[in-house]
N, C-alpha and C positions, 0 to 999 in steps of 0.2 A: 453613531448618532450625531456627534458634533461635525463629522466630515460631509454630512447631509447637509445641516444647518449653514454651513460655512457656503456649503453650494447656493441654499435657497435665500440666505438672510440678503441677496442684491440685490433679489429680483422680487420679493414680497417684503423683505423688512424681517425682525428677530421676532417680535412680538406674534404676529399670526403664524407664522412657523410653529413658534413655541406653545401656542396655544391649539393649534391641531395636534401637535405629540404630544402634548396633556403634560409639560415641563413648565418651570417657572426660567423665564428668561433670566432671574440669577444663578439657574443652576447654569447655564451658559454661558455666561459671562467669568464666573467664577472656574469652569471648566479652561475658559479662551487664555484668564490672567494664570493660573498654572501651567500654560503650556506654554507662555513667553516666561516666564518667571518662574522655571523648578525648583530655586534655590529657597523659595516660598513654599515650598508644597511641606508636607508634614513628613514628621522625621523618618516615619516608616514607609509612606511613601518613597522617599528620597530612598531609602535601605531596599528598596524592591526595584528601586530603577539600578542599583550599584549590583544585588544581588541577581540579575536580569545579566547585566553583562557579565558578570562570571559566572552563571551557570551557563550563558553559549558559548565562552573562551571555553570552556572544560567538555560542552558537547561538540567544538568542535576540532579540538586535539585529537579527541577519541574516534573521529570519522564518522560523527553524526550518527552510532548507535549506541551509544548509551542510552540506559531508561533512566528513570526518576531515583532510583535505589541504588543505581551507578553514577550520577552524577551526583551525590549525595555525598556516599561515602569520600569521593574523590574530596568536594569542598571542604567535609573533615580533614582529612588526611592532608588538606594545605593550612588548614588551620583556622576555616569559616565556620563559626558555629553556626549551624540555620537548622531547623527543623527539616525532617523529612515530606512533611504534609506542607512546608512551603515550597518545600522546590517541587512539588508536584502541582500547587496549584500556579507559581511562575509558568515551568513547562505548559503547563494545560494554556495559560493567556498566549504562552510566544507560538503556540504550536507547534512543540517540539514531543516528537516519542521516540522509544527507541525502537530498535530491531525486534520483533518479534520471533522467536524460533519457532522454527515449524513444526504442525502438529502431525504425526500421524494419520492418517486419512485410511480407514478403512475401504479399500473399492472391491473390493471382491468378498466374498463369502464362499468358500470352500464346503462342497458336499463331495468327498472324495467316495463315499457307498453308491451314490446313484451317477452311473454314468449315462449321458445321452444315448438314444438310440440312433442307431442309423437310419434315418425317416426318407432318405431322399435318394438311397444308393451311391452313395460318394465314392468314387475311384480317385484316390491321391497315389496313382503310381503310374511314374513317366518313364520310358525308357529312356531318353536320352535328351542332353540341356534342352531350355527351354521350349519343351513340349508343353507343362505345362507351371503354372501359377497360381497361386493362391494369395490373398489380400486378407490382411489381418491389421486391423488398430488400435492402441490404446491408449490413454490419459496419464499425465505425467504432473505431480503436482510439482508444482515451482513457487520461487518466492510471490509471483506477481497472478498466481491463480493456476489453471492447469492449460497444458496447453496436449492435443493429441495429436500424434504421431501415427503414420501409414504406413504398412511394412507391405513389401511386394515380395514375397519368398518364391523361390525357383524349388519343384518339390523333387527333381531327381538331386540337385545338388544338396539341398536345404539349407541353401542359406540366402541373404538380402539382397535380390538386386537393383532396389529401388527404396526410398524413402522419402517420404514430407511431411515437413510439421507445421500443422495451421491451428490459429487460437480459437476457430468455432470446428463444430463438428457439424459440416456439410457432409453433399455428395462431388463438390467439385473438389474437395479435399482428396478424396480419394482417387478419383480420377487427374487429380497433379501429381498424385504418388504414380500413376499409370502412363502420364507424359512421361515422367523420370527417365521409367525403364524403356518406353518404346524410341529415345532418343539415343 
């Protein structure tokens, strides 16, 4: 909000600024002389800007994944007594979190009683390489969402001779897994 104000207050002045955000321009002024004069700000203030740089010296020792409960205990264990609900709400202002571990992800659901039928007459038997091929893909979750992968199986040998992995599930996706093998 004050970095708005610091842009508009040149070119309209403090006062109508401050009065379309519905502020009193002493909370601005009073906001401007604490950030030139912190040695002015209140003592807990002063304790959150001190407790600020050492919860990021500790998140980042630790390779920037510690969470709130991890960089907690750490500041005990150096001998910072702070509450857990503060360094949760520091973290929360610097935007810091940690590593989240991943959940399980259910993708399939198994009915091993009912097997499909054969609706279409499928022959998956080749006599000899590359007769024939078959195309199969699935979804791989990762840290950063899922990404799906193309398999080009050879059915006389049974095994992979092509693969691609792309972050949406197209049709050109599968047809890059089909470049692969016919290169």
């Amino acid at each position: 909000m004050m970095a708005l104000l610091d842009k508009l207050r040149e070119q309209y002045g403090v006062r109508p600024v401050c009065s379309e955000l519905h502020i009193a321009p002493s909370t601005y002024y009073h906001c401007q002389q604490q950030r030139h004069h912190p040695d002015k700000r209140s003592a807990h203030a002063q304790r959150d800007d001190w407790l600020k740089r050492e919860i990021q010296r500790v998140y980042d020792e630790n390779h920037q994944v510690y969470g709130v409960r991890k960089v907690w205990r750490q500041l005990l264990r150096e001998g910072i007594r702070v509450a857990r609900c503060t360094v949760a709400r520091l973290m929360a202002v610097m935007g810091l979190a940690g590593v989240l571990r991943g959940k399980k992800v259910r993708t399939t659901v198994s009915r091993k009683t009912v097997a499909a039928g054969d609706r279409v007459n499928r022959q998956f038997v080749a006599e000899r390489p590359d007769q024939l091929w078959v195309a199969d893909f699935t979804y791989v979750s990762t840290w950063q969402g899922f990404v799906y992968v193309a398999f080009i199986i050879d059915v006389f040998a049974g095994y992979i001779v092509g693969w691609w992995v792309s972050l949406s599930m197209e049709t050109t996706f599968m047809l890059d897994a089909l470049d692969v093998v016919a290169q």
